[in-house]
N, C-alpha and C positions, 0 to 999 in steps of 0.2 A: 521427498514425500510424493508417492503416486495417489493417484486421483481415490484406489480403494484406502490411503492411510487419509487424503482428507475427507473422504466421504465421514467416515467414522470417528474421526475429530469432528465434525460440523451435527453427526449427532449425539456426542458427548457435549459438546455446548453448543447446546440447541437452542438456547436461554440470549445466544449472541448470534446466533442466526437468524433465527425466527425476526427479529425488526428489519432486518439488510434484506428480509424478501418480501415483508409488507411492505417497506419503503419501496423495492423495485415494482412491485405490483400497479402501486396507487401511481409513482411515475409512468409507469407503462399504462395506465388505464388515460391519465390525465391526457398523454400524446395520441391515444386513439379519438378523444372525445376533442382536442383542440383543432389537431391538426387535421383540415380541409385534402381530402384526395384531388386528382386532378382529374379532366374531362379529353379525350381524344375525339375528332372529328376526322373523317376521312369520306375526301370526295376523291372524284375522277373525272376526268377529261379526255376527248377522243380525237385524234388530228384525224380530219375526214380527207380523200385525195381530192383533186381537182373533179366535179362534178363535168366538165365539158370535155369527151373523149375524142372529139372530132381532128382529122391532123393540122398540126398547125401548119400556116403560113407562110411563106419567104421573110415575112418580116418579123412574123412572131419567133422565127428562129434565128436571126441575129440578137435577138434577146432572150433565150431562152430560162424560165426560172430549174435554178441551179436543185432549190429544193423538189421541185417536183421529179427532175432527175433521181436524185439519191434517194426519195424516198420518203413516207411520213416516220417509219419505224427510227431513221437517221436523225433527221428533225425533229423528233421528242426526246432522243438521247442528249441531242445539243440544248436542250428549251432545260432540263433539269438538272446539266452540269451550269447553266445561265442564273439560273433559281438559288441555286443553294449558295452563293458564292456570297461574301463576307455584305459587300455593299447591297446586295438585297434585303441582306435581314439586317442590313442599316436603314433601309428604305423601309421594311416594312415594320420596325419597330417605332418610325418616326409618327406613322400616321396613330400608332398608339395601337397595335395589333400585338399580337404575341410572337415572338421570336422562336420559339420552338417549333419548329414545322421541318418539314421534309417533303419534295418533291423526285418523286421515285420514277424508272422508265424503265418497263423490262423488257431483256432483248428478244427482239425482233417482232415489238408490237408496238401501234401508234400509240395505246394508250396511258396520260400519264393518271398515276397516284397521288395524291395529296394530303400529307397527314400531318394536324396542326393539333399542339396541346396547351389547354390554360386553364385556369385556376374554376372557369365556369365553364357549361354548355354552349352557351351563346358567345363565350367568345372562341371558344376556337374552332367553331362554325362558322364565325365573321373571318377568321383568318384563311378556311380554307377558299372563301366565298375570292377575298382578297387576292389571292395566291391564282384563283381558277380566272379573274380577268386580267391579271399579270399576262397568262396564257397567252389566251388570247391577242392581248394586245402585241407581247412580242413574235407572235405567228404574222401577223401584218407586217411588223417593220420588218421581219426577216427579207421580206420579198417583195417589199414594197421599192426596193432597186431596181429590180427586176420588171416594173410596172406592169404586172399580169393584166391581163383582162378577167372578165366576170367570169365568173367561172372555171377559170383557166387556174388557179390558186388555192392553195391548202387551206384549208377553214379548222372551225374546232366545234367541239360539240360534247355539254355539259351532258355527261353520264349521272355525277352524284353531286348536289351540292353542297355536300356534308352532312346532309340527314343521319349518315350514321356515327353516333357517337356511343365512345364506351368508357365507362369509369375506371382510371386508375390508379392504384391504391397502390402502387410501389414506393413512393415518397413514406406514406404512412409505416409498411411494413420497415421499412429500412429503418425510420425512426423506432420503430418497436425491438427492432433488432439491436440496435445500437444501445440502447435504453436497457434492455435484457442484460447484454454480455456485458457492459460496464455496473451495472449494480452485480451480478452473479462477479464480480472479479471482488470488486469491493468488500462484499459478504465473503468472498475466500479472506482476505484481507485481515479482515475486521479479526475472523475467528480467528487465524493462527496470532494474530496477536496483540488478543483478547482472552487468549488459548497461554501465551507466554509468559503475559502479565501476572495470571492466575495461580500459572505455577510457581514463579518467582515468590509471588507474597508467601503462597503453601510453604515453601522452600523457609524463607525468612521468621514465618511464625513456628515454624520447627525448632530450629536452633535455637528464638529466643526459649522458647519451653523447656528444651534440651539443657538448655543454659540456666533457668532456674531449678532446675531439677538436681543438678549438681552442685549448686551454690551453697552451702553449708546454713546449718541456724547459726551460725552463733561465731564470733571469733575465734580462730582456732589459738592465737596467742594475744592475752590482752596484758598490757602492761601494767602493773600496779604498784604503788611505795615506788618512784624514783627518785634516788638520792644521790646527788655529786654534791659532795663536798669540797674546796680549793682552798689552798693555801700554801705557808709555806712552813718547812719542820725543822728547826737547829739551825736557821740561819740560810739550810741547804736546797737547793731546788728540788721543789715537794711533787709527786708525779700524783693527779689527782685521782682520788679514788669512786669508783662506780659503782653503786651496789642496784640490782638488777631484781627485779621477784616476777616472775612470770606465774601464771597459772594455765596449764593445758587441760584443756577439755580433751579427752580421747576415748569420747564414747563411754565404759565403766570405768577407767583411770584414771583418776583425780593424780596430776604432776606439780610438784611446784620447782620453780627455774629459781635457783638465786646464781647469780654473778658476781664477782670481784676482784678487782686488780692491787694483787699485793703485790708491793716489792720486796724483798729480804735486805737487799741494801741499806737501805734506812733504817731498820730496825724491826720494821713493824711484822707483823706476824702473821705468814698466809698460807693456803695448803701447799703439802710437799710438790707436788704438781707445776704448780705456777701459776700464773693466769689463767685461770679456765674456767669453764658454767657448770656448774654442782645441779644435779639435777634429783630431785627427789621425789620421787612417785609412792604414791600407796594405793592398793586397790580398793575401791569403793566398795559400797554393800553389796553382797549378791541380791541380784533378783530374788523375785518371789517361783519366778522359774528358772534359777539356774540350780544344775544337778553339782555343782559343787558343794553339798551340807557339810556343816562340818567342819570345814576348813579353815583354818587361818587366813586372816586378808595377808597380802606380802606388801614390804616394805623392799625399796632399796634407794642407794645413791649412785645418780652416775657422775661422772670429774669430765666435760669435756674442753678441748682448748678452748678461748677466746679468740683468736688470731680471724678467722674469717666470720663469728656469728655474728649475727646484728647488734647484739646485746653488748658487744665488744666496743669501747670508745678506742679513740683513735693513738690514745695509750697505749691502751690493747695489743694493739694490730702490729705498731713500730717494734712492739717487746715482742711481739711472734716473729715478726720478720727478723729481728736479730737474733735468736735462738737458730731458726732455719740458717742466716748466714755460718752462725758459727760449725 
């Protein structure tokens, strides 16, 4: 089934669609109206060079700071592979901050980026705040081996304290997206089969119809007068005898069935035949519309075996079966 064979199933039972897309709707409306977007804050920090240009020293150059060598652009690439790293955001989750942050440094500029997100404005404005004296602070112990003089050492200096924040609504949308394509699979679902079921019942109230429709009024052979007789005749074993009267209905022909099992052996007296069902029909009245005026009803008799009718007792059948042997 391609997408145009279900479109066109889903508006033939539109009766089973239509709920599976109010029900995604009111779901998808619910997740917009529950679920809280998130808040992004981003601040910035700036590694400023050593303010004192003047040449150093004999002494100040057995100790020289390593960082002011390589650079502040070096030194901020080092501070935010420092930042990001697992036990940070163990540290900063401990003080009760958001763990979502990012400290970014792009190459070949001192300055770093800070971008923290949580559930409100203010806090992940507090985490970049967090994040921007982490800075700081590891900018001192970098160099604090080094034991600069005043001036002689890398400083920092707050650009943004995360004054800018911006609302994020991807959590949301994702929820809405999720919410969408699992109710629209659902509602595929439902219709094919809600679509299967439908036809099944259609299918089954057919046949039963079908099936009365064909079912006749009336027994087509009803049994009437059954007489078995038993005994025994001369002393000799008496085979017993069946007499059988059927009536068939067949539409204008009135039938009547008689049966009987004679022997000639014993005396008694049966048709030339043998065993067999006598069947004697006469045609009913003509209608008031049949173009037969006129005419004589007909009568006739038929002689058929016994051996396999129902009408046949088990007499019967043995004495047919021995005919056939012989």
């Amino acid at each position: 089934m391609d997408l145009w064979d279900l479109a066109k199933l889903m508006g033939r039972r539109w009766y089973l669609m239509a709920p599976m897309i109010i029900l995604t709707l009111a779901a998808t409306s619910w997740a917009l109206l529950t679920i809280k977007p998130d808040y992004t804050s981003t601040g910035q920090i700036m590694l400023i060079p050593p303010a004192d240009r003047t040449p150093l020293t004999p002494a100040e150059l057995q100790s020289t700071n390593t960082w002011v060598e390589v650079g502040e652009d070096i030194m901020a690439k080092a501070l935010s592979i420092s930042l990001n790293t697992t036990q940070t955001h163990k540290e900063i989750e401990g003080e009760g901050f958001s763990t979502t942050f990012e400290v970014a440094a792009e190459d070949r500029s001192s300055i770093l980026t800070v971008t923290a997100t949580a559930t409100t404005p203010e806090a992940a404005q507090a985490t970049v705040q967090r994040l921007e004296k982490q800075i700081t602070r590891e900018v001192e112990e970098m160099q604090a081996r080094y034991k600069p003089k005043a001036g002689r050492a890398i400083s920092t200096q707050v650009l943004d304290g995360g004054d800018t924040i911006e609302v994020v609504s991807s959590k949301v949308k994702r929820a809405a997206v999720v919410i969408i394509g699992v109710g629209l699979l659902l509602t595929a679902a439902v219709t094919i089969v809600g679509d299967n079921i439908l036809r099944r019942r259609a299918r089954n109230q057919r046949r039963r119809q079908q099936g009365e429709d064909h079912e006749p009024d009336g027994d087509v052979i009803s049994d009437s007068d059954r007489h078995q007789p038993s005994g025994r005749a001369n002393g000799a074993d008496a085979v017993a005898k069946q007499d059988e009267t059927a009536v068939i209905n067949l539409g204008r022909i009135k039938s009547t069935v008689a049966s009987g099992n004679n022997h000639g052996g014993n005396g008694n007296s049966g048709n030339a035949a043998g065993p067999g069902l006598t069947v004697a029909y006469r045609q009913a009245e003509a209608a008031s519309d049949d173009d037969r005026r006129g005419v004589e009803t007909d009568d006739a008799t038929i002689i058929l075996p016994m051996g396999n009718t129902p009408w046949a007792g088990r007499e019967g059948r043995d004495k047919d079966a021995e005919a056939r042997g012989r």
